[in-house]
C-alpha positions as CSV (number, residue, x, y, z in Angstrom):
1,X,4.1,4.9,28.6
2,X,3.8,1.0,28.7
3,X,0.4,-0.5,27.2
4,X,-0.8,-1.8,30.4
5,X,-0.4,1.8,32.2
6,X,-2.5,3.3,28.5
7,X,-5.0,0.4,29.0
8,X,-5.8,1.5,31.8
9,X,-5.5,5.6,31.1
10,X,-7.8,5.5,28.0
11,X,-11.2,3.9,29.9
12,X,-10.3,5.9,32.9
13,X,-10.6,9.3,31.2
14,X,-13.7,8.7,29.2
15,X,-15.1,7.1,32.6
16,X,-14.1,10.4,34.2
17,X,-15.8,13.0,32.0
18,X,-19.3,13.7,34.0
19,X,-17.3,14.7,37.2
20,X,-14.9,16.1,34.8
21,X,-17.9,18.2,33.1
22,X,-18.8,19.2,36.9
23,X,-15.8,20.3,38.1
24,X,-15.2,22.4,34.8
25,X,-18.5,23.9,35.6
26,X,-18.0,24.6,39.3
27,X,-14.7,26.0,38.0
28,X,-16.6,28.5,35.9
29,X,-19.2,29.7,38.7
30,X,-15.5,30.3,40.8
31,X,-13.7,31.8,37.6
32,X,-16.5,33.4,36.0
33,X,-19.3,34.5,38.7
34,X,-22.4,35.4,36.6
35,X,-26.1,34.2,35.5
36,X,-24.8,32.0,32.9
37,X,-21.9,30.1,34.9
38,X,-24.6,29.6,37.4
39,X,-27.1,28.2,34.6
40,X,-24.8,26.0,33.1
41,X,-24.0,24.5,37.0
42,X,-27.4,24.3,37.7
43,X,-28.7,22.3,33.7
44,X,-25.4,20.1,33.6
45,X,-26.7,18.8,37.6
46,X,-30.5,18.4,35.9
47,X,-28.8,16.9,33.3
48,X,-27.0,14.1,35.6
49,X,-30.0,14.0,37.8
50,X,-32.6,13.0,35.0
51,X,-30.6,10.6,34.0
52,X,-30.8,8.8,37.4
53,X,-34.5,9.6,37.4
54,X,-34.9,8.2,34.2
55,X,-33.5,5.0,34.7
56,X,-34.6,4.1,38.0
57,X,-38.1,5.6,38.2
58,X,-39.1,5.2,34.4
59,X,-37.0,3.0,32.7
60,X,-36.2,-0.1,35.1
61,X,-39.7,0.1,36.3
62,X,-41.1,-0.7,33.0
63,X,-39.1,-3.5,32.3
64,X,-40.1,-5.0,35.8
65,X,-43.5,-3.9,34.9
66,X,-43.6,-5.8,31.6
67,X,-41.3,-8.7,33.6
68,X,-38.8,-9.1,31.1
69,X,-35.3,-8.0,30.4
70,X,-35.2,-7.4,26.8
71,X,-37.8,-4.9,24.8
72,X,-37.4,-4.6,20.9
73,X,-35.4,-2.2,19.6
74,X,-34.5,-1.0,22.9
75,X,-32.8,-4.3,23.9
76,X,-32.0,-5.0,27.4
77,X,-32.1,-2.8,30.7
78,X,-29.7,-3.9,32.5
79,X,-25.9,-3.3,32.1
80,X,-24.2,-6.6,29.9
81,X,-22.8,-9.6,32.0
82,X,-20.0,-8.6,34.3
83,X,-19.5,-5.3,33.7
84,X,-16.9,-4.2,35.8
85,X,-16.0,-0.6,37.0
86,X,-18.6,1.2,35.8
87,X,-18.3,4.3,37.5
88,X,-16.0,6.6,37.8
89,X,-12.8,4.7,38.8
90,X,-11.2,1.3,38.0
91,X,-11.9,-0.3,40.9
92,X,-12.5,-3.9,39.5
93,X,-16.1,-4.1,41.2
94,X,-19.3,-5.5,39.2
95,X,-21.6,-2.9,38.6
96,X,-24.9,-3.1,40.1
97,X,-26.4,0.0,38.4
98,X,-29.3,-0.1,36.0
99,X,-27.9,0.5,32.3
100,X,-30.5,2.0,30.4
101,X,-30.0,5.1,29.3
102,X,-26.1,5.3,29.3
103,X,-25.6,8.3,31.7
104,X,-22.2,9.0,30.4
105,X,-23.3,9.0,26.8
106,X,-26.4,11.4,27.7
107,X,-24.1,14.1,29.1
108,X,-21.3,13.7,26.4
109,X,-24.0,14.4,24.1
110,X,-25.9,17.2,25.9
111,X,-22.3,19.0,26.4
112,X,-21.2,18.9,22.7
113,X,-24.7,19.8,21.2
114,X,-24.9,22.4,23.5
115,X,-21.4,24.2,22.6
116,X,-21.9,23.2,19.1
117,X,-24.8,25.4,19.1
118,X,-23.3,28.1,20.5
119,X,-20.6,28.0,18.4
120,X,-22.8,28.3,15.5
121,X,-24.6,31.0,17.2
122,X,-21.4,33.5,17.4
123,X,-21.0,32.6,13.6
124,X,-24.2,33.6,12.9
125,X,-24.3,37.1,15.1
126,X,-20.9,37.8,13.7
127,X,-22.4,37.5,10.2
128,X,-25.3,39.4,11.8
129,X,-23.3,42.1,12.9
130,X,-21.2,42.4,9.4
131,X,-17.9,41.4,11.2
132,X,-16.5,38.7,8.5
133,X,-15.0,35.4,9.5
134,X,-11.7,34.9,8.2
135,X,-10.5,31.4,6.6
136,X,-8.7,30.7,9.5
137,X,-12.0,31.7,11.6
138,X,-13.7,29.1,9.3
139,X,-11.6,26.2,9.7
140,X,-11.6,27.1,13.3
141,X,-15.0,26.8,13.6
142,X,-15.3,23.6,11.7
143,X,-12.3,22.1,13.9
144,X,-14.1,23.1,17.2
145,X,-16.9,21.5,15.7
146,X,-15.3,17.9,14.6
147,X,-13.4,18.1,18.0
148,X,-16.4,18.3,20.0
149,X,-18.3,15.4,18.4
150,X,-14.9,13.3,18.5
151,X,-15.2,13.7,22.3
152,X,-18.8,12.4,22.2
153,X,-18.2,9.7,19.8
154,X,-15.5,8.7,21.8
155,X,-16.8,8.7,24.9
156,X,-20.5,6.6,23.4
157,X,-17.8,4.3,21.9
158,X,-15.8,3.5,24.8
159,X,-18.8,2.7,27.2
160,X,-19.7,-0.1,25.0
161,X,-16.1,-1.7,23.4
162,X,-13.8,-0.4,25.9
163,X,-15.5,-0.4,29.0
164,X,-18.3,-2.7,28.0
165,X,-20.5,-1.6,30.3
166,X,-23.7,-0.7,28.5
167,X,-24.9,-1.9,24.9
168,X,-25.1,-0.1,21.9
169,X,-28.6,0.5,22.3
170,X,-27.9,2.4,25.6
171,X,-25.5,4.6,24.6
172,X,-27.4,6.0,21.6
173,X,-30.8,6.6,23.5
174,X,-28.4,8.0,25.8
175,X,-26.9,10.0,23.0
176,X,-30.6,11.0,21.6
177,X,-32.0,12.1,25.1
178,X,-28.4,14.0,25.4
179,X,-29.0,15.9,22.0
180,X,-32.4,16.7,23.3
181,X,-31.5,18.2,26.4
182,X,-28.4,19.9,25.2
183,X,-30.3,21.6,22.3
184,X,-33.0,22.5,25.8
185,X,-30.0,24.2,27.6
186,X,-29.1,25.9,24.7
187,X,-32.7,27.1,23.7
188,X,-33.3,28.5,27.7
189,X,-30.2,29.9,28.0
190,X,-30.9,33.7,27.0
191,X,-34.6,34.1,28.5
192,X,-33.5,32.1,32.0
193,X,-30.7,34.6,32.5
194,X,-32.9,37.5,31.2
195,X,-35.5,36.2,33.7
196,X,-32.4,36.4,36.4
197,X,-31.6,39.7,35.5
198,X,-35.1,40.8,35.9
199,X,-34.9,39.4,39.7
200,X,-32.3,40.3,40.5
């Protein structure tokens, strides 16, 4: 693989991952038809949907509000000078998107916190249930773990020096409201499919 053809490969895969994400989770409602495939579906599109909501109904009107581009600590808005190809493909196009949060950064985020936690959750009933983890279980778990928050890192880091098409400061809010909202999937998980049993 030449390095104009890897160029190219690198930002288009992290620029990939939300519809990645969605298909992976469409593929499980298909796969796996239950409560929690059809959770999952249902908080990863909240999760892509309050993005939009909150930079176009919250964020970008306060900075229009306050009439200026830059706040402190927050930094600017919008996305940095020509930023190209911001979506999903490499097509070359300035982006005329609103940048703050980073969307991709807030569902990298929500994604690994959430499996994170439930990785940690099926150590813990394991433990619970007296069924001991073996060292390869361990380093397993701690493998998953690092793996997961490579991704995320990853993907945060290549939205702002790969990409360049948010700031740092958009990516991590993007990163802290992901955190958030994945520990949020993770916490509703049992009594929303509980509540679904119920039902139905």
């Amino acid at each position: 693989m030449n390095i104009t053809i890897r160029n190219k490969l690198n930002p288009t895969l992290s620029r990939s991952t939300p519809e990645i994400f969605l298909y992976l989770s469409l593929l499980n409602c298909m796969i796996n038809p239950s409560y929690q495939s059809f959770y999952l579906f249902v908080a990863y599109n909240s999760i892509n949907l309050s993005n939009w909501i909150i930079k176009h109904l919250i964020v970008k009107p306060i900075y229009e509000h306050l009439g200026t581009k830059s706040l402190p600590i927050l930094g600017i808005g919008k996305r940095p000078t020509n930023a190209t190809s911001c979506g999903t493909y490499l097509d070359g196009l300035l982006s005329t998107t609103y940048g703050m949060p980073s969307g991709h950064s807030q569902i990298a985020w929500s994604v690994a916190i959430y499996f994170i936690l439930k990785i940690i959750k099926n150590w813990y009933n394991n433990d619970k249930e007296n069924k001991p983890i073996t060292i390869i279980g361990y380093i397993w778990i701690i493998l998953s773990c690092i793996i997961i928050l490579g991704i995320a890192t990853y993907i945060s880091y290549s939205r702002v020096y790969i990409e360049g098409c948010h700031t740092i400061q958009q990516v991590i809010i993007g990163g802290i409201l992901g955190c958030v909202m994945g520990f949020l999937v993770f916490f509703f998980e049992t009594p929303v499919i509980n509540l679904l049993s119920s039902i139905y």
